[in-house]
C-alpha positions in Angstrom: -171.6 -62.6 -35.9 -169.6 -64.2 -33.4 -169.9 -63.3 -29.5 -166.6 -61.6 -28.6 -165.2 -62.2 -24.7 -165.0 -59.4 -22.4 -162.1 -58.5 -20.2 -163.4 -56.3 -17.7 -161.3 -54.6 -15.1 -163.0 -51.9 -12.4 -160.5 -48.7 -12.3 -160.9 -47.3 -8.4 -160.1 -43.6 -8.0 -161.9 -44.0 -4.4 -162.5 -47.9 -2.8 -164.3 -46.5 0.7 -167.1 -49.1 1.3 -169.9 -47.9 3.4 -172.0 -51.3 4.3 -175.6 -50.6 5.3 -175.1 -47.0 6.2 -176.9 -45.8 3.6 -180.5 -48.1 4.2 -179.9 -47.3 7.9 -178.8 -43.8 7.9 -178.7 -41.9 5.0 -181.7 -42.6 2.9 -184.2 -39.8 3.3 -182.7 -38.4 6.4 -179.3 -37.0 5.5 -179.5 -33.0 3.8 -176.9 -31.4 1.3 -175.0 -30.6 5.1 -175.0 -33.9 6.6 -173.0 -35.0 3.7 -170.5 -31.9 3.8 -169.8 -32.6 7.5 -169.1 -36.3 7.3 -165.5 -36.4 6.1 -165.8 -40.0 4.6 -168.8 -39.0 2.9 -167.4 -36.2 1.4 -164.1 -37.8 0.0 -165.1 -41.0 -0.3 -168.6 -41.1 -2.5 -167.8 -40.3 -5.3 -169.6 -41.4 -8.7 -168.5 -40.8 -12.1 -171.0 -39.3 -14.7 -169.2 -38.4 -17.9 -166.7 -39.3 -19.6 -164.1 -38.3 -22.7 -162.0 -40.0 -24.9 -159.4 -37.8 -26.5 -157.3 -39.7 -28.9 -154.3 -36.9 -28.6 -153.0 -38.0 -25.3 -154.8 -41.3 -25.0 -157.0 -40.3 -21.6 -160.3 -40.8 -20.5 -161.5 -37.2 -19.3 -163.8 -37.8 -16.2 -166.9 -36.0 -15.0 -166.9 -36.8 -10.9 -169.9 -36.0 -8.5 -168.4 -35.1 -5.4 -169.5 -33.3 -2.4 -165.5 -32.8 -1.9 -165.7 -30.0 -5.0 -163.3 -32.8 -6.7 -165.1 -33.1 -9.8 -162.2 -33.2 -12.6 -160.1 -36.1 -13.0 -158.3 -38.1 -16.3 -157.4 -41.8 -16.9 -154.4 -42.1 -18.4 -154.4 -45.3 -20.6 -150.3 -45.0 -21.0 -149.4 -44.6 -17.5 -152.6 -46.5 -16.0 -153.4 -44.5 -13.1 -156.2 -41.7 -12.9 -154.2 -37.9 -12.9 -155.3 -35.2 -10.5 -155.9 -32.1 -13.3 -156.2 -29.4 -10.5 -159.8 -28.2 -10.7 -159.1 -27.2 -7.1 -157.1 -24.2 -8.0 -160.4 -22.9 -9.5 -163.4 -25.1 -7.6 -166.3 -23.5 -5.7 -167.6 -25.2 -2.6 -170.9 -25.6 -4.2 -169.4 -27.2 -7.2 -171.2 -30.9 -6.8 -170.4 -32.1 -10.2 -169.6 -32.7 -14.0 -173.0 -34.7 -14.6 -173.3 -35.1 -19.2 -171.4 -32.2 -19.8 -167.8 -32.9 -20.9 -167.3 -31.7 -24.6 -164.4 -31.2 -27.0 -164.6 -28.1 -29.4 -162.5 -27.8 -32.7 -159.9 -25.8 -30.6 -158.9 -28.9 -28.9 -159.8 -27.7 -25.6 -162.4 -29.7 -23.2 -165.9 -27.5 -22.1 -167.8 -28.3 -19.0 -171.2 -27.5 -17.3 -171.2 -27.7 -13.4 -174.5 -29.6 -12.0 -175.6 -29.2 -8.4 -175.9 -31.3 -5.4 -177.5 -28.5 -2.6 -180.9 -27.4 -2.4 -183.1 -24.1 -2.7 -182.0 -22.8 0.7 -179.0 -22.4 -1.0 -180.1 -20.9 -4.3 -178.8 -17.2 -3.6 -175.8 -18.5 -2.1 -174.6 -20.6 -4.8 -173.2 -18.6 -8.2 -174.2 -20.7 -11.0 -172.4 -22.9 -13.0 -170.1 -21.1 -15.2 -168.6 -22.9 -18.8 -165.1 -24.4 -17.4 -162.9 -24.6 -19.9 -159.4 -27.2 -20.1 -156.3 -27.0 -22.5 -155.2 -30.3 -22.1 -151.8 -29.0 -23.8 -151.3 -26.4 -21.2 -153.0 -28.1 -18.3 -155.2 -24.8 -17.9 -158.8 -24.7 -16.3 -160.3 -21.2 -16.5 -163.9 -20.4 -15.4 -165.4 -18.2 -18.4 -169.1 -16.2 -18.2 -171.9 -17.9 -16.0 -174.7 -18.1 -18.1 -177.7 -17.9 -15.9 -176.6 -16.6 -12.4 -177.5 -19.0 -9.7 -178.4 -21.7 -11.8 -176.4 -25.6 -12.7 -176.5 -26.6 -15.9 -176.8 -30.4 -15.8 -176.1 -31.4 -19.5 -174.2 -29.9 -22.6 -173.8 -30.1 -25.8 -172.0 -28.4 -28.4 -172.3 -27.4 -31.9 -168.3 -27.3 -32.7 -169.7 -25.7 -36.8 -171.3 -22.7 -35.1 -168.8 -22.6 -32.0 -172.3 -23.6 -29.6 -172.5 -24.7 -26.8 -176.1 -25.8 -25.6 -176.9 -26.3 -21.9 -179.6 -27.7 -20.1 -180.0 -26.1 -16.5 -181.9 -27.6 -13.5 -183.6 -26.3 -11.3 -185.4 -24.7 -12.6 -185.0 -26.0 -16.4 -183.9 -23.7 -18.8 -182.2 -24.1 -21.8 -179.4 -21.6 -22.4 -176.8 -21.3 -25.4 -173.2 -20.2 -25.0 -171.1 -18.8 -27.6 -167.4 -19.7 -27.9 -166.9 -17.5 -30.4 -168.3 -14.7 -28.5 -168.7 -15.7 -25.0 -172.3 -14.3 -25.3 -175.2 -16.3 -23.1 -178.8 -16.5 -23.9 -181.5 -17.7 -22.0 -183.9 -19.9 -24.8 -186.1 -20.7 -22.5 -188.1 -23.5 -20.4 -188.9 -27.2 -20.9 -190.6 -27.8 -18.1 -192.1 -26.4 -14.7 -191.8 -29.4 -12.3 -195.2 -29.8 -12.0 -194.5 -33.6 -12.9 -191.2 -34.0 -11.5 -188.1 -33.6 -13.2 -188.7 -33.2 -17.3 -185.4 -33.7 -18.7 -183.1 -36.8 -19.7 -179.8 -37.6 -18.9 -178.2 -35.6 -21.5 -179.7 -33.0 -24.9 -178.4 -33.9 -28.3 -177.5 -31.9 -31.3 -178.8 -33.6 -34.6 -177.1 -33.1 -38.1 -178.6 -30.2 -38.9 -177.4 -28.6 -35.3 -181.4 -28.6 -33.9 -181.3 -29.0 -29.8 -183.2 -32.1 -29.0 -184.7 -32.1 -25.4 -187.8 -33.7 -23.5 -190.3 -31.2 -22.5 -193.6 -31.6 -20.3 -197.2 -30.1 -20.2 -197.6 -28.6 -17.0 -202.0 -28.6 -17.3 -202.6 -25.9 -14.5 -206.2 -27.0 -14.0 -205.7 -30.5 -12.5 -203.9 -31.9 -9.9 -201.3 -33.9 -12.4 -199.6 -33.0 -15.7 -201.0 -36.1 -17.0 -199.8 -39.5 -18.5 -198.9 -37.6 -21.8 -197.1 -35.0 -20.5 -193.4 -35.6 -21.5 -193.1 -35.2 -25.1 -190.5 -34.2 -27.6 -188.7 -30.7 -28.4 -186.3 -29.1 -30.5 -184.6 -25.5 -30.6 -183.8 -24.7 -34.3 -181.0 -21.9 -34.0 -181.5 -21.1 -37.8 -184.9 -19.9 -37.1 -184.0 -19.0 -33.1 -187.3 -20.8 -31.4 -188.5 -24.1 -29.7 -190.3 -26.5 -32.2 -192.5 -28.3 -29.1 -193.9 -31.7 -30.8 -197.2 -32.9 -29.5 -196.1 -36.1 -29.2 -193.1 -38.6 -27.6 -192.3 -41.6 -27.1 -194.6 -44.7 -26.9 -195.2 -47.2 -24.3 -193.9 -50.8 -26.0 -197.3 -52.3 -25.1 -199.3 -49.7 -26.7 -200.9 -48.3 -23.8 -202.0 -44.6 -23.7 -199.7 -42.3 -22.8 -195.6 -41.0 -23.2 -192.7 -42.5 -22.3 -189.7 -40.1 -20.3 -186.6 -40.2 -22.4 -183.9 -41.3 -20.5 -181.3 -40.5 -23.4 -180.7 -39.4 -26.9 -178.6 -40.2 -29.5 -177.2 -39.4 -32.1 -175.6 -41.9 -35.5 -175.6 -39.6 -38.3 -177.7 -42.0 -40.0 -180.5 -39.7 -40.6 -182.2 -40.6 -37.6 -181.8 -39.5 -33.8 -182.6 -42.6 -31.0 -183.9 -42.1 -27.4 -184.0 -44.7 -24.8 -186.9 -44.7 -21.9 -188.9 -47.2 -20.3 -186.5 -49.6 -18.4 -183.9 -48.9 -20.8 -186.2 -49.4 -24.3 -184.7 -48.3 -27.5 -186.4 -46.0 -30.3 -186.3 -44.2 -33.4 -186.9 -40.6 -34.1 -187.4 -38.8 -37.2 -185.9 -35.7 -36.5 -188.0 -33.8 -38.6 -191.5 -34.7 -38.0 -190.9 -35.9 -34.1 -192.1 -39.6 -35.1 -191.3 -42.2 -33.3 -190.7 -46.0 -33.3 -190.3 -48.4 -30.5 -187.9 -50.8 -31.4 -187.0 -53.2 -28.3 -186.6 -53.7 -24.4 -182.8 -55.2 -23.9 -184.3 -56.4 -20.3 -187.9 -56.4 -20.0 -188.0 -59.1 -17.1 -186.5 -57.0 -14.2 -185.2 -52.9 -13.4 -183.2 -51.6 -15.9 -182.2 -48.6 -17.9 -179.8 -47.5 -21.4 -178.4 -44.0 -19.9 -175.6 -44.0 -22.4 -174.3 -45.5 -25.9 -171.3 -45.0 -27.9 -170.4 -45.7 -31.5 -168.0 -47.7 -32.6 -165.5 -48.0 -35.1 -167.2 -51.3 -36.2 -171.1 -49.2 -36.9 -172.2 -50.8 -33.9 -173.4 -49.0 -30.7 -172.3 -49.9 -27.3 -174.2 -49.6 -23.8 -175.4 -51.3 -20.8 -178.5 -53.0 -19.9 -179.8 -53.5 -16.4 -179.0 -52.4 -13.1 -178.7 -52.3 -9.5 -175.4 -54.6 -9.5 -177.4 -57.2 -12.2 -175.6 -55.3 -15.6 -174.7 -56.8 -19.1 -172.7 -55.7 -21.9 -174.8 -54.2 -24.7 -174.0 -54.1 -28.9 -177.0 -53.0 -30.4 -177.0 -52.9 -34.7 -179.2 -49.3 -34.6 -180.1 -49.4 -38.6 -181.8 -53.2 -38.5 -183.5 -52.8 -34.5 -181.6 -55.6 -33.1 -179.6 -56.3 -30.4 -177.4 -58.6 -28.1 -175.8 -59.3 -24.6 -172.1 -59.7 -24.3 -171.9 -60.7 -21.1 -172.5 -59.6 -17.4 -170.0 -56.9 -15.9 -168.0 -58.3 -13.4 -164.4 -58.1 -12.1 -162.0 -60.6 -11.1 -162.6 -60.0 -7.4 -166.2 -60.5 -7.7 -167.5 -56.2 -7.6 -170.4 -55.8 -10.1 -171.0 -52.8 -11.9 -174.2 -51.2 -9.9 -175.5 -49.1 -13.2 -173.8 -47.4 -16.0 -174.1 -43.7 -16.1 -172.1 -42.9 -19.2 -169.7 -45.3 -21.5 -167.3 -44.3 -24.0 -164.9 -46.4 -26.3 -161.1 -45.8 -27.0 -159.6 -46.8 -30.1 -158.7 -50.3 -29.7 -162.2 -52.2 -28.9 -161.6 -50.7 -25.1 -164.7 -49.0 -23.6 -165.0 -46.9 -20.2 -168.2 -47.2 -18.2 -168.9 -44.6 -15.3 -170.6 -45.9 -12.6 -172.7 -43.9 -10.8 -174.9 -43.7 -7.2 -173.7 -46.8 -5.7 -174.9 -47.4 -2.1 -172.5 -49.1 -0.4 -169.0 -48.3 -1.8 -167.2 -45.7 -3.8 -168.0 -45.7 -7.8 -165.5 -47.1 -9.8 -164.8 -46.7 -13.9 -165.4 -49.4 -15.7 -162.9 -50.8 -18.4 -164.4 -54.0 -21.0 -162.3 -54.6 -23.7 -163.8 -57.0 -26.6 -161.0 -59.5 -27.7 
């Protein structure tokens, strides 16, 4: 197959640069209120985590972090200009986020988690994420039921046959379930007790038989560590309502004892579920015994992650490998294990994408790419369209 040429354009909702600041200042110094208090901050650093591609109205629906509470925006692809959806009619101070929890339901209205950015001093001050829900017809937001009070739900996931939603909290790290259908809530319980840091991945996945895929992590009470096998792989099953906790994850690629921490999961529908971990390895799951395969490392030779991939029209999946401003275009052929770069992510006036957070694909070969965390500027979206 052919390599096709990217044309790659960076989409700038914010452009504040912040030089060295950040090195100088910021880093391990500046609390939850530093950043609230510094205007420029506030507005200006923004990153955006998820992403949502709804044919109907040809937009990309954004997830924003933003210590502003501006959390909710769109791209729309017609007019070519991002469109202010007026989440602050209904935003919360302590609203930090949309981090991998935009979701479309069978309705065709958009459902959305709210992740934090304060800290425990804060915890009783906070409310809790509630589900947001958007009728992009109507233009309506509405805030429905808080599942857990107190408690941000960093990931979601939906279940659009049962009318599920699945979310994945932090901190601490429950799972809860949501129903549309209902607008019941349900605690399902814990993957992990922080013991080893943070257990979960980016996002949780629903496989084909609607099971909740999920890391989870030993905690091992009796010794100073968890361990070097702690963070393994879990699913709920809601047909028989409990947590199927594998004793076993992912490998290291050189064989080494020990798990790997999922950075992602994903799902094809080709019988299999993948994960990614490990500067941004690839692997296969069996989703019904919890085996796994290693398959490759994209970028083995310096930092790098796979936080997101999206499939296209052409059976191919489509991600980013690499980080920290050094980032190439990724097709990877899932069913043989095999993979290539497309090219390095770059814009005409020389801005290179600092790490891909979450990537999505429209319907003519055009993908988005949210950038996320970068030190020195604002976060832009990322458009690469294959010719």
């Amino acid at each position: 197959m052919s390599t096709p040429a990217l044309r790659i354009r960076s989409l700038k909702l914010q452009n504040v640069s912040f030089g060295d600041q950040w090195d100088k200042e910021v880093a391990d110094h500046w609390e939850y209120d530093d950043f609230k208090r510094n205007p420029e901050w506030r507005k200006g650093w923004i990153s955006f985590d998820c992403a949502l591609y709804s044919s109907d109205d040809d937009r990309i629906y954004l997830g924003i972090t933003s210590f502003d509470s501006d959390i909710f925006k769109a791209y729309d692809r017609r007019l070519g200009t991002f469109v202010d959806l007026g989440y602050s009619r209904i935003a919360n101070s302590f609203d930090g986020k949309f981090h991998r929890s935009l979701v479309k339901a069978d309705d065709g209205c958009l459902y959305a988690a709210i992740a934090l950015l304060h800290d425990v001093d804060k915890f009783h001050h906070a409310p809790g994420s509630p589900i947001v829900k958007f009728d992009p017809r109507s233009g309506s937001l509405t805030k429905l039921a808080i599942p857990l009070p107190h408690v941000y739900i960093q990931s979601l996931a939906i279940d659009a046959s049962r009318e599920m939603l699945y979310g994945l909290c932090f901190a601490p790290e429950f799972v809860v379930a949501f129903s549309l259908r209902t607008g019941e809530a349900r605690n399902l319980g814990l993957i992990g007790t922080g013991a080893g840091g943070v257990t979960q991945s980016e996002n949780i996945l629903v496989d084909d038989e609607g099971c909740v895929w999920s890391n989870w992590s030993l905690t091992r009470a009796w010794q100073g560590s968890p361990g070097v096998d702690s963070i393994r792989l879990c699913k709920y099953d809601p047909r028989a309502d409990r947590f199927i906790f594998f004793d076993r994850g992912l490998p290291y690629p050189d064989r080494r004892y020990g798990t790997v921490k999922p950075e992602a999961f994903f799902n094809f529908h080709d019988g299999f579920i993948y994960a990614s971990g490990y500067n941004g390895s690839f692997y296969r799951v069996d989703p019904h015994t919890g085996e796994t395969q290693f398959l490759f490392t994209p970028t083995p030779d310096r930092p790098s992650r796979l936080a997101a991939l999206t499939q296209s029209d052409d059976g191919f999946a489509y991600g980013v490998t690499g980080k920290k401003g050094r980032c190439e275009f990724l097709r990877i052929d899932y069913r043989k294990g095999t993979f290539e770069k497309l090219g390095d992510i770059c814009d005409d006036e020389g801005a290179a994408l600092w790490q891909c957070h979450h990537i999505v694909h429209a319907t003519d070969r055009t993908f988005y790419i949210c950038e996320n965390d970068h030190p020195a500027r604002s976060s832009y979206l990322w458009e690469v369209h294959l010719n």
